[in-house]
PDBQT receptor file of N, H, CA, C and O in Angstrom, charges set to zero:
ATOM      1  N   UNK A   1     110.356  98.523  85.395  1.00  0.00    +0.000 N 
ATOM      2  CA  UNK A   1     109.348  97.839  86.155  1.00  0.00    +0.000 C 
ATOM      3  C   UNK A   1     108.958  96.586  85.378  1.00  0.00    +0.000 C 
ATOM      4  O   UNK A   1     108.603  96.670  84.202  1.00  0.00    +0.000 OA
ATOM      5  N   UNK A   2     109.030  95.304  86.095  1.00  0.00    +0.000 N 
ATOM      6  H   UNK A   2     109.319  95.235  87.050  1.00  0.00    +0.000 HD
ATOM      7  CA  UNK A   2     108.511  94.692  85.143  1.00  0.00    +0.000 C 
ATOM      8  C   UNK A   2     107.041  93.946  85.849  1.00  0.00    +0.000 C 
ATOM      9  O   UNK A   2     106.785  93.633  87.012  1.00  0.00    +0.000 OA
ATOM     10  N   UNK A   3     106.375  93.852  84.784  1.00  0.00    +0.000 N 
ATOM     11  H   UNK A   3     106.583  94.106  83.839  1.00  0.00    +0.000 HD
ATOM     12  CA  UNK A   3     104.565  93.340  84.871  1.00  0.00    +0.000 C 
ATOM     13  C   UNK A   3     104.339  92.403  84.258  1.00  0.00    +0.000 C 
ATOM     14  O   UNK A   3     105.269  91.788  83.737  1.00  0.00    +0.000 OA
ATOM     15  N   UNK A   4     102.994  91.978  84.117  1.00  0.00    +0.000 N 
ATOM     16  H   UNK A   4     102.239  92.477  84.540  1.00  0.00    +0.000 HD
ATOM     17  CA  UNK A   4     102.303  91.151  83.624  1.00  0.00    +0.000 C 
ATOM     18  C   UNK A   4     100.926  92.058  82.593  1.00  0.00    +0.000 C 
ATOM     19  O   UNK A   4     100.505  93.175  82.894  1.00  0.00    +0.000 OA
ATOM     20  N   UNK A   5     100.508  91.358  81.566  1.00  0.00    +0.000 N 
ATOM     21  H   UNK A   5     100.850  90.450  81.321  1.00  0.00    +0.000 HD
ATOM     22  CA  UNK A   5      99.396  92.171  80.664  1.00  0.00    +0.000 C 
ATOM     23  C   UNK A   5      98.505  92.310  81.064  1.00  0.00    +0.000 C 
ATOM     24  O   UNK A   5      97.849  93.333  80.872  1.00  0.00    +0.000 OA
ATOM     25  N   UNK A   6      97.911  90.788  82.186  1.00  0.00    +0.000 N 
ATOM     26  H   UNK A   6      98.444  89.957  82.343  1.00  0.00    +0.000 HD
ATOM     27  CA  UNK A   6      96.543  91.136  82.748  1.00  0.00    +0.000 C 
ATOM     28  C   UNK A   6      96.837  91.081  84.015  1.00  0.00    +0.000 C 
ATOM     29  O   UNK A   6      96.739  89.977  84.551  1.00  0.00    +0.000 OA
ATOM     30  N   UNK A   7      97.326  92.383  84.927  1.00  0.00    +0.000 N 
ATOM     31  H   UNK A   7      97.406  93.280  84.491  1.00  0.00    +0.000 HD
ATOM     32  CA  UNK A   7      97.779  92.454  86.434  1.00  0.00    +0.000 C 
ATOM     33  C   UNK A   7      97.141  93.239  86.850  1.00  0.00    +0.000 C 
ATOM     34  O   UNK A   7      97.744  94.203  86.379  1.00  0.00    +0.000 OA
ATOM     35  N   UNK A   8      95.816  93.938  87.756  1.00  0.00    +0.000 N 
ATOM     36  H   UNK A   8      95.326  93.155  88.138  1.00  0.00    +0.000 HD
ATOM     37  CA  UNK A   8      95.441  94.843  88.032  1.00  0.00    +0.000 C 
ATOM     38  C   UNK A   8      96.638  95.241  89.115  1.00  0.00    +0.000 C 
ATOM     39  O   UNK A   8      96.792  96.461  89.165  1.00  0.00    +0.000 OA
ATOM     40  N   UNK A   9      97.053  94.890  89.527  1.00  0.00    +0.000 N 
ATOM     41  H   UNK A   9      96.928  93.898  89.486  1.00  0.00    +0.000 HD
ATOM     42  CA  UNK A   9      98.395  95.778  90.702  1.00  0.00    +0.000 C 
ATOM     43  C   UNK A   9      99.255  96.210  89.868  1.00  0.00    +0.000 C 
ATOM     44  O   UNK A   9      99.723  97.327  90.091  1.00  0.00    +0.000 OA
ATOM     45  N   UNK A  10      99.782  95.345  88.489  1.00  0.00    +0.000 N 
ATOM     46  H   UNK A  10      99.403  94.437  88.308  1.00  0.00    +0.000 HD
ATOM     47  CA  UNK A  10     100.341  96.180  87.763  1.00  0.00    +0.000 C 
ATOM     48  C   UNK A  10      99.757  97.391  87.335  1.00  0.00    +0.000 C 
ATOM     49  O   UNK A  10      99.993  98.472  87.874  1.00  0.00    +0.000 OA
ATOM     50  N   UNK A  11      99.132  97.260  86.545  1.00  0.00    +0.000 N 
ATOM     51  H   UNK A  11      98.940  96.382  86.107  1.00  0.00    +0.000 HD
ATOM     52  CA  UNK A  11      97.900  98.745  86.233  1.00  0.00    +0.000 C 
ATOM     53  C   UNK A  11      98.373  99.525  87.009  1.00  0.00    +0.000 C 
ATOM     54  O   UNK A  11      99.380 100.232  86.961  1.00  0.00    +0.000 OA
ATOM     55  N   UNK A  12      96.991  99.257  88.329  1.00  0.00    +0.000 N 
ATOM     56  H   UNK A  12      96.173  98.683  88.368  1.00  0.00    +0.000 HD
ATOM     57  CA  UNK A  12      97.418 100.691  89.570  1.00  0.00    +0.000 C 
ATOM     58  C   UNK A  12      99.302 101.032  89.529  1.00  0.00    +0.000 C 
ATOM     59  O   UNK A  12      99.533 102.217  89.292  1.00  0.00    +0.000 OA
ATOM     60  N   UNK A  13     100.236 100.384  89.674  1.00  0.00    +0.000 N 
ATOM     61  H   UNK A  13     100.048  99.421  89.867  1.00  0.00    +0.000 HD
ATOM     62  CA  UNK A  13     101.530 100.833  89.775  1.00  0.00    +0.000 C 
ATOM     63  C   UNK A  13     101.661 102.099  88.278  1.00  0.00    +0.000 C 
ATOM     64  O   UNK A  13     101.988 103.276  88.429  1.00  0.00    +0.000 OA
ATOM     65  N   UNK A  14     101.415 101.641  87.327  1.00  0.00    +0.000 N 
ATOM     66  H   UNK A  14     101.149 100.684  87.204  1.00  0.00    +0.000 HD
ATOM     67  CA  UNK A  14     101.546 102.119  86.246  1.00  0.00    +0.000 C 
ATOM     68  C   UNK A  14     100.994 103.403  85.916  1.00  0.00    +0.000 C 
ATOM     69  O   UNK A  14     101.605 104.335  85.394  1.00  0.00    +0.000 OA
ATOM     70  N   UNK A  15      99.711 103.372  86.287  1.00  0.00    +0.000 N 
ATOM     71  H   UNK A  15      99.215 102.614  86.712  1.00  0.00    +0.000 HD
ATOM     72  CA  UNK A  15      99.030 104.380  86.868  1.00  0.00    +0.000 C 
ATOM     73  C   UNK A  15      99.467 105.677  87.790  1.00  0.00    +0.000 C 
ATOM     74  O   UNK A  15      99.613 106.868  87.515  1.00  0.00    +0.000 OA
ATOM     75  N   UNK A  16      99.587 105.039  88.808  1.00  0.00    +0.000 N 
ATOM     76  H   UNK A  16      99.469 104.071  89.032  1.00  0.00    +0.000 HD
ATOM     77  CA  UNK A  16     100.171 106.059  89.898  1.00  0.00    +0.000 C 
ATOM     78  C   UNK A  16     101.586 106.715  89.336  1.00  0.00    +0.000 C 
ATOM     79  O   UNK A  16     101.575 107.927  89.121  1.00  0.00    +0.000 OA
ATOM     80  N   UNK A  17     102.626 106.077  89.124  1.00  0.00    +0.000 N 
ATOM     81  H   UNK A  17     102.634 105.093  89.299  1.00  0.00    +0.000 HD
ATOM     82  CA  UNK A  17     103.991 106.318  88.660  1.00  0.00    +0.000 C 
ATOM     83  C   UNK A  17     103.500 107.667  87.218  1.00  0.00    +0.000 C 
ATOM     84  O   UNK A  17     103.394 108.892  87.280  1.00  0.00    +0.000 OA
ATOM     85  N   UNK A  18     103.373 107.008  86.441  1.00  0.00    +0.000 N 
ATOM     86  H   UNK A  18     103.460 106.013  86.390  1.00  0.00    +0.000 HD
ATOM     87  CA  UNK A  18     102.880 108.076  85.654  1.00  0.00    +0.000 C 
ATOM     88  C   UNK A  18     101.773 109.348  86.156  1.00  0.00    +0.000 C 
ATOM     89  O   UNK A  18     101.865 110.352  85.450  1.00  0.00    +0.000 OA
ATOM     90  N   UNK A  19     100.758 109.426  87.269  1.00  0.00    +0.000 N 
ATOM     91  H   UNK A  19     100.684 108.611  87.843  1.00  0.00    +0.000 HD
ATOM     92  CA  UNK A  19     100.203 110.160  87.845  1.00  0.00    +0.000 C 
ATOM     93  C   UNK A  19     101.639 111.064  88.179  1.00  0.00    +0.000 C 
ATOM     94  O   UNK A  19     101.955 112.106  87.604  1.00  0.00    +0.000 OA
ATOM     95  N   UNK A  20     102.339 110.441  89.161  1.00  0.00    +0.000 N 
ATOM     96  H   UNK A  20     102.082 109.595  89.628  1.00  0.00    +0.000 HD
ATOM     97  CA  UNK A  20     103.472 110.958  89.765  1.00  0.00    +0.000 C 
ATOM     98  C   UNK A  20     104.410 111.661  88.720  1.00  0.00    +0.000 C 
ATOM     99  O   UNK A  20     104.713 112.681  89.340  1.00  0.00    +0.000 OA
ATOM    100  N   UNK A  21     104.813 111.706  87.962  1.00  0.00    +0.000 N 
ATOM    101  H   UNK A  21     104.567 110.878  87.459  1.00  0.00    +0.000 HD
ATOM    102  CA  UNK A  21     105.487 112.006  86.450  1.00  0.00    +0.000 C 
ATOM    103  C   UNK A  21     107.065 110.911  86.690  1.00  0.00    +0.000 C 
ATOM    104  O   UNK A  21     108.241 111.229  86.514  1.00  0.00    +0.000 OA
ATOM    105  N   UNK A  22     106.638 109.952  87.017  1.00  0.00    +0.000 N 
ATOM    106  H   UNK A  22     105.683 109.693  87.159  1.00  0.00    +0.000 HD
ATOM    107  CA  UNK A  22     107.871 109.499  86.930  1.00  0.00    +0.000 C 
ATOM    108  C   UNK A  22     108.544 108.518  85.544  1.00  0.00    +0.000 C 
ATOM    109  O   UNK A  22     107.879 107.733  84.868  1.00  0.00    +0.000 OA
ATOM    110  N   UNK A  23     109.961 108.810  85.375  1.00  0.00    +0.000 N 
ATOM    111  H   UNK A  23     110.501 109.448  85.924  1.00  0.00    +0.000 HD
ATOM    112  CA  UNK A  23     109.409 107.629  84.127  1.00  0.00    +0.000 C 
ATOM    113  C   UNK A  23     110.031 106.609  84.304  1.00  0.00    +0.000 C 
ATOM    114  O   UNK A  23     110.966 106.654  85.103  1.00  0.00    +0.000 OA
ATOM    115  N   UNK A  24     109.789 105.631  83.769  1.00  0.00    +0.000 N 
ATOM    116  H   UNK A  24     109.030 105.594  83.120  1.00  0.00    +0.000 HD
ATOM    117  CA  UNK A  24     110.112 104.487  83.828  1.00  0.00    +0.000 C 
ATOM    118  C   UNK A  24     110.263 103.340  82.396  1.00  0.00    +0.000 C 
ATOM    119  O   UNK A  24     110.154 103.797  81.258  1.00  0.00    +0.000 OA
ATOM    120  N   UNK A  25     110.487 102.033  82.603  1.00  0.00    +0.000 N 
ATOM    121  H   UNK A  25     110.576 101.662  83.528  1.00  0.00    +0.000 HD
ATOM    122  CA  UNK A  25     110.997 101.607  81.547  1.00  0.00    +0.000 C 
ATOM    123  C   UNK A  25     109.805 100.273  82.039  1.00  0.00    +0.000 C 
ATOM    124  O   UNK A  25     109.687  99.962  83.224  1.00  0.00    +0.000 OA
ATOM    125  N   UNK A  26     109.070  99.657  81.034  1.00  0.00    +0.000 N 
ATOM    126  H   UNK A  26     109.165  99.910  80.071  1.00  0.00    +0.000 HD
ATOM    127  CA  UNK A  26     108.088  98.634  81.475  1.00  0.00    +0.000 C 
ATOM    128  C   UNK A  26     108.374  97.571  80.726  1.00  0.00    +0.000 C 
ATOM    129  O   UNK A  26     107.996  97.478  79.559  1.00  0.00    +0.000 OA
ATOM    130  N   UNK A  27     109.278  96.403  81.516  1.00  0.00    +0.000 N 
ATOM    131  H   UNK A  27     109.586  96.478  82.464  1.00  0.00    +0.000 HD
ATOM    132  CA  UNK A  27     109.309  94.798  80.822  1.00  0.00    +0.000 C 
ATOM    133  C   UNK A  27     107.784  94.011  81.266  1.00  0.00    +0.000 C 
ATOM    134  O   UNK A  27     107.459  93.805  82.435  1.00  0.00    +0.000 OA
ATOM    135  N   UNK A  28     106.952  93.632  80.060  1.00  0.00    +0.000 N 
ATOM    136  H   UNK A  28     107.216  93.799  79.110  1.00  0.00    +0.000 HD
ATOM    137  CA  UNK A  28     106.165  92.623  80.202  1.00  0.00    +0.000 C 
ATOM    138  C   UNK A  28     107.344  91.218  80.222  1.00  0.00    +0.000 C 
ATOM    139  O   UNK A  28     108.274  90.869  79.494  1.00  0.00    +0.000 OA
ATOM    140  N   UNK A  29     106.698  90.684  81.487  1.00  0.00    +0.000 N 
ATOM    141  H   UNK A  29     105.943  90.968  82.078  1.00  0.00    +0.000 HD
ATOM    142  CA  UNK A  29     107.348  89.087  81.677  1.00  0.00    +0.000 C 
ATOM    143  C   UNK A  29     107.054  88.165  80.976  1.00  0.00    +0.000 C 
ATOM    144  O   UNK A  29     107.727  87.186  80.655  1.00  0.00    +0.000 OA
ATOM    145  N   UNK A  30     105.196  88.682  80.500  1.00  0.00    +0.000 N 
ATOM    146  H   UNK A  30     104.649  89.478  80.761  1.00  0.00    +0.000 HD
ATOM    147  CA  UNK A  30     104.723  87.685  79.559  1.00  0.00    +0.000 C 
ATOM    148  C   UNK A  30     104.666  87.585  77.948  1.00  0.00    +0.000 C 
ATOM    149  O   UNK A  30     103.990  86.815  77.266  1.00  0.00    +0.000 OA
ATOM    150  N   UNK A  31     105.478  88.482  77.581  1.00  0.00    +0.000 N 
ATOM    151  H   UNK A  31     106.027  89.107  78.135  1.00  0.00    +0.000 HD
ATOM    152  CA  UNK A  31     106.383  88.722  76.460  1.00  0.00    +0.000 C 
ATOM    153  C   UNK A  31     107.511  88.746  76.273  1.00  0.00    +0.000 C 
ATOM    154  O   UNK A  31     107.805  89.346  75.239  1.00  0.00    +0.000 OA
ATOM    155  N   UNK A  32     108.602  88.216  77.013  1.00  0.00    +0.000 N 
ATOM    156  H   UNK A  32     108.363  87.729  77.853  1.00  0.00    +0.000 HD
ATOM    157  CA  UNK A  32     109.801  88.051  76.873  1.00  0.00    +0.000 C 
ATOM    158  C   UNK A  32     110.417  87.082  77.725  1.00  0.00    +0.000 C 
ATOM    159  O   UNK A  32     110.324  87.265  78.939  1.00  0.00    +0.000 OA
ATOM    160  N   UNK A  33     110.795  86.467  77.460  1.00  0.00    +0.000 N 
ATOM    161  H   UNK A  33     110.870  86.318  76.474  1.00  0.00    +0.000 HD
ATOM    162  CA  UNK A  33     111.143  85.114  78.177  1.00  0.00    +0.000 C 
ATOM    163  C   UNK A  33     112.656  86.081  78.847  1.00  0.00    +0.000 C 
ATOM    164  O   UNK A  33     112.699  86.179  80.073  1.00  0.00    +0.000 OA
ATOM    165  N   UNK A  34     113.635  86.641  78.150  1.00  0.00    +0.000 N 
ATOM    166  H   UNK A  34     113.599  86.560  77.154  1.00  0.00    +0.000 HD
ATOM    167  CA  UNK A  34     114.765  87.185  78.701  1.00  0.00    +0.000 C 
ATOM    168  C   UNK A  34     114.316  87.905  79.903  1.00  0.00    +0.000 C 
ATOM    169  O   UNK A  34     114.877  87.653  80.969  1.00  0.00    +0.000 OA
ATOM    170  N   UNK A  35     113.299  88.835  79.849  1.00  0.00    +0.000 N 
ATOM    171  H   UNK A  35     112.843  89.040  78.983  1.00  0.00    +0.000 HD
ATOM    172  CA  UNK A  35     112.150  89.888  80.693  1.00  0.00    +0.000 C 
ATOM    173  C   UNK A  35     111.856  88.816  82.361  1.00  0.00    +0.000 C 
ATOM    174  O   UNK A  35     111.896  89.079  83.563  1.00  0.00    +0.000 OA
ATOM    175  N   UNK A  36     111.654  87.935  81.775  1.00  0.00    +0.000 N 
ATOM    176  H   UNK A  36     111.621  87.722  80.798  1.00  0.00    +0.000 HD
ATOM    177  CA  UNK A  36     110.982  86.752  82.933  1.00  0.00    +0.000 C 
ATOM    178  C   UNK A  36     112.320  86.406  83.628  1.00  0.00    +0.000 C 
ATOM    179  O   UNK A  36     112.296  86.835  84.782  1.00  0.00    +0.000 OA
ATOM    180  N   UNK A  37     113.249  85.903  83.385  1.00  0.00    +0.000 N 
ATOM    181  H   UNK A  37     113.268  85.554  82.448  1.00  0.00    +0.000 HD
ATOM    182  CA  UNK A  37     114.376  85.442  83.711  1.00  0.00    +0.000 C 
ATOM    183  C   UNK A  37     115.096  86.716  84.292  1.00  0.00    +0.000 C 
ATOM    184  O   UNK A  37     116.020  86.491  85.074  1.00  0.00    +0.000 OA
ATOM    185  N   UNK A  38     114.833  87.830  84.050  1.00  0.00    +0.000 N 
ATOM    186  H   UNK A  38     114.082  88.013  83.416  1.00  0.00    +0.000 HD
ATOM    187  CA  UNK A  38     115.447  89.107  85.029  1.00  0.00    +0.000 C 
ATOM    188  C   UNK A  38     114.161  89.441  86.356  1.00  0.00    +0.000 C 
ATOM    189  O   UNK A  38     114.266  90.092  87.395  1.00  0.00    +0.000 OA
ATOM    190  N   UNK A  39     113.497  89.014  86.028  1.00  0.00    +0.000 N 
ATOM    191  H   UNK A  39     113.411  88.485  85.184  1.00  0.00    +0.000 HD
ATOM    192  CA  UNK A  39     112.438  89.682  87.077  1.00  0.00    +0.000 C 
ATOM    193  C   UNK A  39     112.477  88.343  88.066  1.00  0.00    +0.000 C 
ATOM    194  O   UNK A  39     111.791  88.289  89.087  1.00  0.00    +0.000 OA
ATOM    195  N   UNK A  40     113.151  87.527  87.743  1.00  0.00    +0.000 N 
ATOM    196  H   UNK A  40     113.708  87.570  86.914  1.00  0.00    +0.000 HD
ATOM    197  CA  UNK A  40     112.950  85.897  88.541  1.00  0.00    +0.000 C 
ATOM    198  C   UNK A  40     114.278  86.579  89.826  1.00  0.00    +0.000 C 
ATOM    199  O   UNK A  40     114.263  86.377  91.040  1.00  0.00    +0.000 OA
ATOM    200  N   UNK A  41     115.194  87.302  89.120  1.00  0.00    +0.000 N 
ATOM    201  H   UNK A  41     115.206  87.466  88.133  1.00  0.00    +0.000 HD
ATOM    202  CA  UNK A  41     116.185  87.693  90.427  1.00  0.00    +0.000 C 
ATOM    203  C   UNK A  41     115.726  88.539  91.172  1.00  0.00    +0.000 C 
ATOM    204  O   UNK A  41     116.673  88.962  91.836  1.00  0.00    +0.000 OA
ATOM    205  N   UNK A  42     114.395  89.270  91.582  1.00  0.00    +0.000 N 
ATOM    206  H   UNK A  42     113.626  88.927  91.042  1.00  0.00    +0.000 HD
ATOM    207  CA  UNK A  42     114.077  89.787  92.472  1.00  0.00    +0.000 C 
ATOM    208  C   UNK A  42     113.296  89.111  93.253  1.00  0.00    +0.000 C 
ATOM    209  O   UNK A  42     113.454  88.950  94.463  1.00  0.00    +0.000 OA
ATOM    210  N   UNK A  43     112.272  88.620  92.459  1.00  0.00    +0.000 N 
ATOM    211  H   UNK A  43     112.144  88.751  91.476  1.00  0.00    +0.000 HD
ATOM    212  CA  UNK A  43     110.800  87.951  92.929  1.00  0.00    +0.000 C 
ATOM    213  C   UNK A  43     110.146  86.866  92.043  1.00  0.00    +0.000 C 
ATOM    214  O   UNK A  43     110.506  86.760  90.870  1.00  0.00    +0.000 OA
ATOM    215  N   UNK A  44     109.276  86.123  92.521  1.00  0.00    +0.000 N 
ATOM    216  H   UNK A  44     108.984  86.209  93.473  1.00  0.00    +0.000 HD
ATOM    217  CA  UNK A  44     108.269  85.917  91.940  1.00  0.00    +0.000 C 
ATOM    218  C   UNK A  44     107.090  86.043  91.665  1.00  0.00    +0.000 C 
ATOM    219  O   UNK A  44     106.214  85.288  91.242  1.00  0.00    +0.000 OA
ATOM    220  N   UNK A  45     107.150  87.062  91.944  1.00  0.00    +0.000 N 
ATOM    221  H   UNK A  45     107.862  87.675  92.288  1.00  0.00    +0.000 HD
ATOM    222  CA  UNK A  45     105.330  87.952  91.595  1.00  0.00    +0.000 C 
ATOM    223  C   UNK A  45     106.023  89.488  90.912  1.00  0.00    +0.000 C 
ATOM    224  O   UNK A  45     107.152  89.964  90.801  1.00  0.00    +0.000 OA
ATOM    225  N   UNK A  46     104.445  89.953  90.508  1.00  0.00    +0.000 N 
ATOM    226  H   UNK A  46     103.527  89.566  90.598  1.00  0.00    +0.000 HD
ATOM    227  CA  UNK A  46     104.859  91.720  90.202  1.00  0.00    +0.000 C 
ATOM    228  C   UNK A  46     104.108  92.222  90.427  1.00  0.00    +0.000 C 
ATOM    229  O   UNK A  46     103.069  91.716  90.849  1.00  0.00    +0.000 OA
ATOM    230  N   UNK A  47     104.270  93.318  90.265  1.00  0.00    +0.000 N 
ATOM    231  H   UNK A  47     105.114  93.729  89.922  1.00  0.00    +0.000 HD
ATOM    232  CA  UNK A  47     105.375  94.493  89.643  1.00  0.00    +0.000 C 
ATOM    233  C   UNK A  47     106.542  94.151  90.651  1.00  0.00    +0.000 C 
ATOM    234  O   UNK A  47     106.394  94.180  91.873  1.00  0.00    +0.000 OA
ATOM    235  N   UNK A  48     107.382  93.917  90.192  1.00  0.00    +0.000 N 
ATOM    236  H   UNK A  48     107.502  93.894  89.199  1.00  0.00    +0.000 HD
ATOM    237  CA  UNK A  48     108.819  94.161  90.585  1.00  0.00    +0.000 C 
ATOM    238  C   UNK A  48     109.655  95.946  89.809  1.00  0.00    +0.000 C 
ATOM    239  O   UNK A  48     109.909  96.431  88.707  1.00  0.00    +0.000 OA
ATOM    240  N   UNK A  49     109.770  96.291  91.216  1.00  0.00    +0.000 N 
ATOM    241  H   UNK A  49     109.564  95.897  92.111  1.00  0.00    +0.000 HD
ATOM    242  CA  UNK A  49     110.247  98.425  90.387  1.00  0.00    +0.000 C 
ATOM    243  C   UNK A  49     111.381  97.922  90.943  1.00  0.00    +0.000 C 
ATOM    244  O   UNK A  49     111.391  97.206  91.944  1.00  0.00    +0.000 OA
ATOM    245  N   UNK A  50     112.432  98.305  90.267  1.00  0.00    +0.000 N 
ATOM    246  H   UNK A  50     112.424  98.887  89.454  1.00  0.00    +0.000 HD
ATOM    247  CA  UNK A  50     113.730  98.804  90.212  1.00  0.00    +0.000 C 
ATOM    248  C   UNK A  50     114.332 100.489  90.139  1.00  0.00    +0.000 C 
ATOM    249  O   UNK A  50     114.575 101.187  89.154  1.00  0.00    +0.000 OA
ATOM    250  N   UNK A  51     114.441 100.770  91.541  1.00  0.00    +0.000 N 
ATOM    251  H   UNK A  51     114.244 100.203  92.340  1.00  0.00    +0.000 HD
ATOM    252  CA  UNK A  51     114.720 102.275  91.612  1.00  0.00    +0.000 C 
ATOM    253  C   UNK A  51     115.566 102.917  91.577  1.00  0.00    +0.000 C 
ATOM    254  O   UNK A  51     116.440 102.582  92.376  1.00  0.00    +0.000 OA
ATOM    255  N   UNK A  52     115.785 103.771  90.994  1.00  0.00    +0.000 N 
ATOM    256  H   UNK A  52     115.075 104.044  90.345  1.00  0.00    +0.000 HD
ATOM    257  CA  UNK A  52     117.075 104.897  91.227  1.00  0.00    +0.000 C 
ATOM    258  C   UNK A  52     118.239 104.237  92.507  1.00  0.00    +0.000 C 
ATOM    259  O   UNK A  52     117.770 103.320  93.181  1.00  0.00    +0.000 OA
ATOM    260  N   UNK A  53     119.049 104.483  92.690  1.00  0.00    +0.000 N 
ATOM    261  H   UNK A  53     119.430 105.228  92.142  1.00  0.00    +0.000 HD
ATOM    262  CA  UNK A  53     119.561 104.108  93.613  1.00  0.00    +0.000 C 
ATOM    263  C   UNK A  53     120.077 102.406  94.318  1.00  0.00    +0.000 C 
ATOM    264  O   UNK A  53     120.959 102.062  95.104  1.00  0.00    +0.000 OA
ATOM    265  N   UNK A  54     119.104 101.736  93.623  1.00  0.00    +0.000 N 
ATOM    266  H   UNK A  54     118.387 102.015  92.984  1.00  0.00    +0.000 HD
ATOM    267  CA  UNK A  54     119.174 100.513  93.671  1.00  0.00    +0.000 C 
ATOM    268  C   UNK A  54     118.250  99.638  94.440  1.00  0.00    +0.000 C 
ATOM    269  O   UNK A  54     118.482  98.434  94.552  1.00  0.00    +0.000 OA
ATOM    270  N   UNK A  55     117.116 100.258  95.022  1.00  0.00    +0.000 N 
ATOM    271  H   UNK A  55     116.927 101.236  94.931  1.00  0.00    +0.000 HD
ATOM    272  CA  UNK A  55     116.210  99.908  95.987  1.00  0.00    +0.000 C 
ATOM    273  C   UNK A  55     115.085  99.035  95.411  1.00  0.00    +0.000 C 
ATOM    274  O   UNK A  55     114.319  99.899  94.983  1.00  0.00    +0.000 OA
ATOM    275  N   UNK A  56     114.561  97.936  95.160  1.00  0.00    +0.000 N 
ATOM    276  H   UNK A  56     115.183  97.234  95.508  1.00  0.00    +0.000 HD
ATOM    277  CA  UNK A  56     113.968  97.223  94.420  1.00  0.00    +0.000 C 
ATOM    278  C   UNK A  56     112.410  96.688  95.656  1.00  0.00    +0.000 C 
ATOM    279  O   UNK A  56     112.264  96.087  96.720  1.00  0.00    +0.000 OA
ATOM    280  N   UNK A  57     111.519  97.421  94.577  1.00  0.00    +0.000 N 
ATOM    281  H   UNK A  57     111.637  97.909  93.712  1.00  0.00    +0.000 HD
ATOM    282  CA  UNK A  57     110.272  97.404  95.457  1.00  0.00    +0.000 C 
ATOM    283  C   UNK A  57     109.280  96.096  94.769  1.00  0.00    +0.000 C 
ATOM    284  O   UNK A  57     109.077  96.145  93.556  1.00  0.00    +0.000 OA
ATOM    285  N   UNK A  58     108.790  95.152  95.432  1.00  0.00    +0.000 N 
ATOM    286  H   UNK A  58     108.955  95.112  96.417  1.00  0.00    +0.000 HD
ATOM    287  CA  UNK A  58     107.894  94.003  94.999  1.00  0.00    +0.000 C 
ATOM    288  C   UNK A  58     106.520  94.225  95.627  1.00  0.00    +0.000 C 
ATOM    289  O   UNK A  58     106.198  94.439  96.795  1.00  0.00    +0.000 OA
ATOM    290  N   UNK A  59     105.907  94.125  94.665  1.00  0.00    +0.000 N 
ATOM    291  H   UNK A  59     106.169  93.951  93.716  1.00  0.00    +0.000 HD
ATOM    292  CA  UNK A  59     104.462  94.593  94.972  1.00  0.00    +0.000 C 
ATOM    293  C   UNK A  59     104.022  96.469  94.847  1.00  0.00    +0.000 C 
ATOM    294  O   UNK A  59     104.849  97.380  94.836  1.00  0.00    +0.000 OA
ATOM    295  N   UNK A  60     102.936  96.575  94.791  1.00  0.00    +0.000 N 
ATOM    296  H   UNK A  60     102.264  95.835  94.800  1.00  0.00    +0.000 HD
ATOM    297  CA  UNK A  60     102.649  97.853  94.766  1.00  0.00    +0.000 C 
ATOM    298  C   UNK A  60     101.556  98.143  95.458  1.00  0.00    +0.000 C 
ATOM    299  O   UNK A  60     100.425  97.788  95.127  1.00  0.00    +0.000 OA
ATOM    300  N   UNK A  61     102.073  99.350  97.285  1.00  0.00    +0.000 N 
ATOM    301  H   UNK A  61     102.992  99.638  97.554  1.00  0.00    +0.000 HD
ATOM    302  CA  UNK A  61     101.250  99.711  97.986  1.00  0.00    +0.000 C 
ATOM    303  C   UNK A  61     100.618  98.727  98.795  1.00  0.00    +0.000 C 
ATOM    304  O   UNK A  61      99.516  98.869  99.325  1.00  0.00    +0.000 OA
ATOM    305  N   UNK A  62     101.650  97.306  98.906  1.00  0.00    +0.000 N 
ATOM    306  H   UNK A  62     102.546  97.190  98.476  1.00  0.00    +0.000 HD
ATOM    307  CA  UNK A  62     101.173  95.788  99.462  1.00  0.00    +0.000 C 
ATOM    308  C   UNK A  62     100.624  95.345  98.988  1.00  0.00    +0.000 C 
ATOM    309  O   UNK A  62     100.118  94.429  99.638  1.00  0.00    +0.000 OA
ATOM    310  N   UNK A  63     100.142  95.437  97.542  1.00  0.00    +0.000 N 
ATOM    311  H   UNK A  63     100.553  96.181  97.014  1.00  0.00    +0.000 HD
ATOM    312  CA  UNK A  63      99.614  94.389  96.625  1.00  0.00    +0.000 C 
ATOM    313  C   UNK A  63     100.453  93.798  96.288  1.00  0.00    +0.000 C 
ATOM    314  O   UNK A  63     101.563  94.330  96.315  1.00  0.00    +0.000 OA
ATOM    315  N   UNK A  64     100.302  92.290  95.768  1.00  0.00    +0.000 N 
ATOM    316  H   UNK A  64      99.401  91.858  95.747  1.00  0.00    +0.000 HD
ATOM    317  CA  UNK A  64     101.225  92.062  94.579  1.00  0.00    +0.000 C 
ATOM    318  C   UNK A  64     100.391  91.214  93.107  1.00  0.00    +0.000 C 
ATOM    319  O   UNK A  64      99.322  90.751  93.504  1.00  0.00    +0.000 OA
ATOM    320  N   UNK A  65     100.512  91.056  92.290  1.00  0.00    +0.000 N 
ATOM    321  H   UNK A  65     101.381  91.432  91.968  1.00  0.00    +0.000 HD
ATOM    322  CA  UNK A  65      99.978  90.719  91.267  1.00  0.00    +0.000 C 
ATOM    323  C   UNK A  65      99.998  88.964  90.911  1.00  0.00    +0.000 C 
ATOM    324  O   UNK A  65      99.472  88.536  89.883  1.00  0.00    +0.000 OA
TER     325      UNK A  65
């Protein structure tokens, strides 16, 4: 999943997913310039999730950050 440090939609995603027990792998965009430049091929906003299967969800619950 990748986020931002100060995203409240990130949060809630982060939140819930872990509520859910799921796990996941979390790129801050605003710590890694490589991080930013992968999350630029989905979207330009976040949370950008990358799922099992290949299904790539932007925004969380119709938020986006």
């Amino acid at each position: 999943m990748y986020t931002l440090r100060n995203c409240p939609t990130c949060d809630k995603a982060r939140e819930a997913l872990n509520e859910r027990g799921i796990e996941f792998e979390e790129r801050k965009v605003d710590e890694s310039e490589a991080f930013w430049e992968e999350a630029l091929n989905y979207a330009f906003t976040v949370p950008v999730i990358l799922w099992d299967g290949g299904d790539v969800e932007v925004g969380w619950e119709g938020e986006h950050g």
